[in-house]
N, C-alpha and C positions, 0 to 999 in steps of 0.2 A: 504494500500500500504506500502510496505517496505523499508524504510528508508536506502538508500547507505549509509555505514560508509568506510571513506579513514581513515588512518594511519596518525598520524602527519607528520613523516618522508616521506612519500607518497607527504602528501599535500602540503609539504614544495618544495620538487621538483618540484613537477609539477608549483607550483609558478615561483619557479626559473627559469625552462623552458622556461614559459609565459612571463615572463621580459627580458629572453635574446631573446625570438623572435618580442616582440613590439622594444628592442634597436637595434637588425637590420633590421626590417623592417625601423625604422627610416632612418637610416642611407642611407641605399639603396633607400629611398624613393629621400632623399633629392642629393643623388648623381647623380638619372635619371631626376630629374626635374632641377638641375641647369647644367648639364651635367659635372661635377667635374672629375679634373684627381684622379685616380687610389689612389693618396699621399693620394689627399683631403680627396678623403672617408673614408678613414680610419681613417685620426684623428676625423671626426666627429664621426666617430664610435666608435672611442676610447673615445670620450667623452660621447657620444649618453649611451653610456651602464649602465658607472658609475653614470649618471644621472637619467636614470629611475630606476636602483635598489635602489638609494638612497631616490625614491619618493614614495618606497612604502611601507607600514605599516607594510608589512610579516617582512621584514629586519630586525633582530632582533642582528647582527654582526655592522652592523650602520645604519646612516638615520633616518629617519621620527621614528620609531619604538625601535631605539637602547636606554639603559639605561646608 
């Protein structure tokens, strides 16, 4: 069987994508279960965001990952 090879600059996106859609499903998550006005959501989103990209390993600009 033949091995998919992705592009760094590829994989790096596609990461990226995947981090900004677990920070607003967060977000959204947490806005329909507490039923938060419209403000609220959005600051947790605004936090929600730079929290998980800071938790992940790819991140190599900062976080978990950065030198």
């Amino acid at each position: 069987m033949k091995k998919s090879t992705i592009d760094p600059k590829t994989k790096k996106a596609l990461i990226d994508y995947a981090t900004a859609v677990v920070a607003s499903a967060i977000a959204m998550g947490i806005a329909l279960v507490s039923s938060l006005r419209p403000e609220y959501a959005i600051l947790v989103g605004a936090i929600a965001a730079p929290a998980v990209k800071w938790s992940t390993k790819h991140s190599k600009e900062y976080g978990r990952g950065a030198k």
